[in-house]
N, C-alpha and C positions, 0 to 999 in steps of 0.2 A: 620903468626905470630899473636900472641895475644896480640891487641890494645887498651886492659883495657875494653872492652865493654862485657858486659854479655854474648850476641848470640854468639863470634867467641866464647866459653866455648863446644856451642855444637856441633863447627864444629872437635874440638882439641879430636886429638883420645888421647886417654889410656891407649892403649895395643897393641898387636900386632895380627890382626882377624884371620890369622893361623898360625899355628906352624910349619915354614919353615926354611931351612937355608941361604937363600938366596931370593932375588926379583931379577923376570925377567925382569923388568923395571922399571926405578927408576923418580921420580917426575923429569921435567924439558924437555927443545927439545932434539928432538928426531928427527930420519928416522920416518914417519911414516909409520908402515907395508903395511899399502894399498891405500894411494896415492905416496907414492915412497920419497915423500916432506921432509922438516923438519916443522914439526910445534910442538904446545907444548902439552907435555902429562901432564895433571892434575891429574892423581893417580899415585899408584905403583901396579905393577902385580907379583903376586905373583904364584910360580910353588909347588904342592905338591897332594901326592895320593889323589885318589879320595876317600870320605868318610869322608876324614878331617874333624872336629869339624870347623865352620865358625860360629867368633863372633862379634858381631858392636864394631867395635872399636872408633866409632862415630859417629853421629846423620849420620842419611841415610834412604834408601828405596833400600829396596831388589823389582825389577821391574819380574824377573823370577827365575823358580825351575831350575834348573841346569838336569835334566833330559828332562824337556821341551826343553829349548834352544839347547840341544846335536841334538835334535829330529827336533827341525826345520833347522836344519842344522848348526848352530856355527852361530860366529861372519860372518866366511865370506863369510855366504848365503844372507846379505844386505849390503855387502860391499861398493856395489855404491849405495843404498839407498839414497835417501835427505833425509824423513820423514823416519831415521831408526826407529825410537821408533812404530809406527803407522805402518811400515814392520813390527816386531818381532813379535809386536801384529796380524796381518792377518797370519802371516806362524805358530805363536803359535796356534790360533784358528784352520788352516786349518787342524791340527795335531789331532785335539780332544779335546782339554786342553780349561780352562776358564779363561778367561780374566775379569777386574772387573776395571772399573773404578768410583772413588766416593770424595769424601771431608775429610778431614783429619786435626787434630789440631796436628797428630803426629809427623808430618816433616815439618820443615821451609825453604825456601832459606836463605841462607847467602849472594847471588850475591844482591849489591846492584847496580838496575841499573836504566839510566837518559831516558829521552823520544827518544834519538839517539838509546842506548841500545835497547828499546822494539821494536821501527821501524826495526831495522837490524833485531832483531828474528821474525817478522813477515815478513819480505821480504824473509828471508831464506826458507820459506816454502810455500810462501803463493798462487803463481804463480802456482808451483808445484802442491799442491793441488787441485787447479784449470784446472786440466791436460794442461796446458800450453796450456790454449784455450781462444783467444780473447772474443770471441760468453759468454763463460760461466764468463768472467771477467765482461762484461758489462750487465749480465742477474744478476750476485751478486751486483756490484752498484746501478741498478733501485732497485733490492729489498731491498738492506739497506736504500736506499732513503726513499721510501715508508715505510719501518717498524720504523725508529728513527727520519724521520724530515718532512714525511708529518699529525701527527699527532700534531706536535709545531706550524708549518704554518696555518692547519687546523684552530686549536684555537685563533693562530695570529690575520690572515687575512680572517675564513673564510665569505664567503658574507651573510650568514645567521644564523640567532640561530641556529637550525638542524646542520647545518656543525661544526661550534663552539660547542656545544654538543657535536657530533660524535668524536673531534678532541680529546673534552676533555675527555672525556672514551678511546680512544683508547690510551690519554697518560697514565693514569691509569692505566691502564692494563699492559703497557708497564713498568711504575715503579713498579708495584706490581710484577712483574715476576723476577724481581734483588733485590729485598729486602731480601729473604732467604739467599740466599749465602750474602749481606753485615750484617745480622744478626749471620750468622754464626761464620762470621769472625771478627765478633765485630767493624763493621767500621761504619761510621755515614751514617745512610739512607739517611742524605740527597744529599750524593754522588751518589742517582739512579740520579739527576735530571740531573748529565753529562755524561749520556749514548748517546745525540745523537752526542756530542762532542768524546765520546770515539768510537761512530762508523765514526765519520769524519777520525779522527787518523787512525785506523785499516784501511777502504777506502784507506785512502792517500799512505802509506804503503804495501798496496797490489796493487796497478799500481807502485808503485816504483818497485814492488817484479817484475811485467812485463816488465816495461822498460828497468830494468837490464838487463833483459833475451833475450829479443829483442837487446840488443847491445853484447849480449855471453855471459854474464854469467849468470847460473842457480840459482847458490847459492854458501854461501860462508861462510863458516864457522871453526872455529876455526885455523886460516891463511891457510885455503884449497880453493883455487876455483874450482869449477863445470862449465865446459862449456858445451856453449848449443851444443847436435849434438855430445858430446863424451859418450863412452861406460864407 
């Protein structure tokens, strides 16, 4: 519902995106079709010929052509996917079709979310990513070490000008590579200077994402849990 605030304007549809007589699924809990569970459905699906006229009935992002996605198999050729978006894209690719990922002022989130929020989306995926391998979890912590905080200690503490130098260009470098994107996005440059704070975060968050996993669960999302060792 709409809480006086300008943004929920462009989350609030307008119309109706096709011209059906009915929805095959209606906002709120559900079965869900492929974990069996009840957990909640955030849209409405709608059933109608193929060719239909599809129109944004509110701010969104179209992610695939509907010819592509037939072609990589449907929905439920990633059905037990963790990282489905990052699935759809490798079986879209592997089909022929291009993929494009880039920066955009066209589409906003509306989720507004707290530091609990971001840790859980990063633990959802992050292990995973990591092909649920110890060896590659502790080869990406020394290098986030070394890329975000031995360049501050460098400068810190190092025991020579040379080192101090060195420390100070490689922070440099380091803030100058995050500047574009906070220019983009209109945010104050001088939020590069807590990058090595927001890779302690991210860090922190991906051994969580492990230690879950190590006590059975994979991941867990939207009241679904993934355990570890099931198909």
């Amino acid at each position: 519902m709409w809480n006086g605030t300008a943004p929920n304007l462009k989350a609030m549809p307008t119309m109706m995106p096709v011209s059906a007589p009915f929805n095959a699924s209606g906002f709120g809990y559900r079965i869900d079709p492929f974990s069996g569970q009840q957990a909640m459905h955030e849209g409405i699906d709608f059933i109608t010929d193929a060719g239909t006229p599809v129109v944004a009935a509110a701010g969104g992002v179209v992610l695939v052509d509907r010819e592509a996605l037939l072609d990589a198999g449907g929905f439920g050729a990633w059905r037990d996917a963790i990282i489905d978006d990052c699935t759809l894209a490798a079986r879209v690719k592997r089909k022929g079709y291009r993929c494009w990922i880039g920066l955009t002022h066209g589409a906003t989130s509306q989720r507004r979310a707290n530091f609990q929020d971001i840790a859980r989306m990063i633990a959802r995926t992050a292990f995973v990513q990591l092909r649920e391998s110890l060896t590659l979890t502790l080869a990406v912590s020394a290098l986030l070490i070394v890329a975000f905080w031995m360049p501050v200690l460098a400068l810190a503490f190092g025991p020579t000008h040379a080192a101090r130098a060195i420390g100070l260009l490689a922070l440099l470098a380091m803030l100058a590579c995050y500047l574009p994107t906070l220019m983009y996005y209109r945010r104050n440059p001088l939020a590069a200077l807590l990058l090595p704070l927001a890779a302690t975060f991210f860090l922190a968050a991906t051994w969580y994402s492990a230690w879950r996993a190590f006590t059975g669960t994979r991941s867990v999302w939207k009241g679904r849990r993934y355990q570890r060792g099931a198909t």
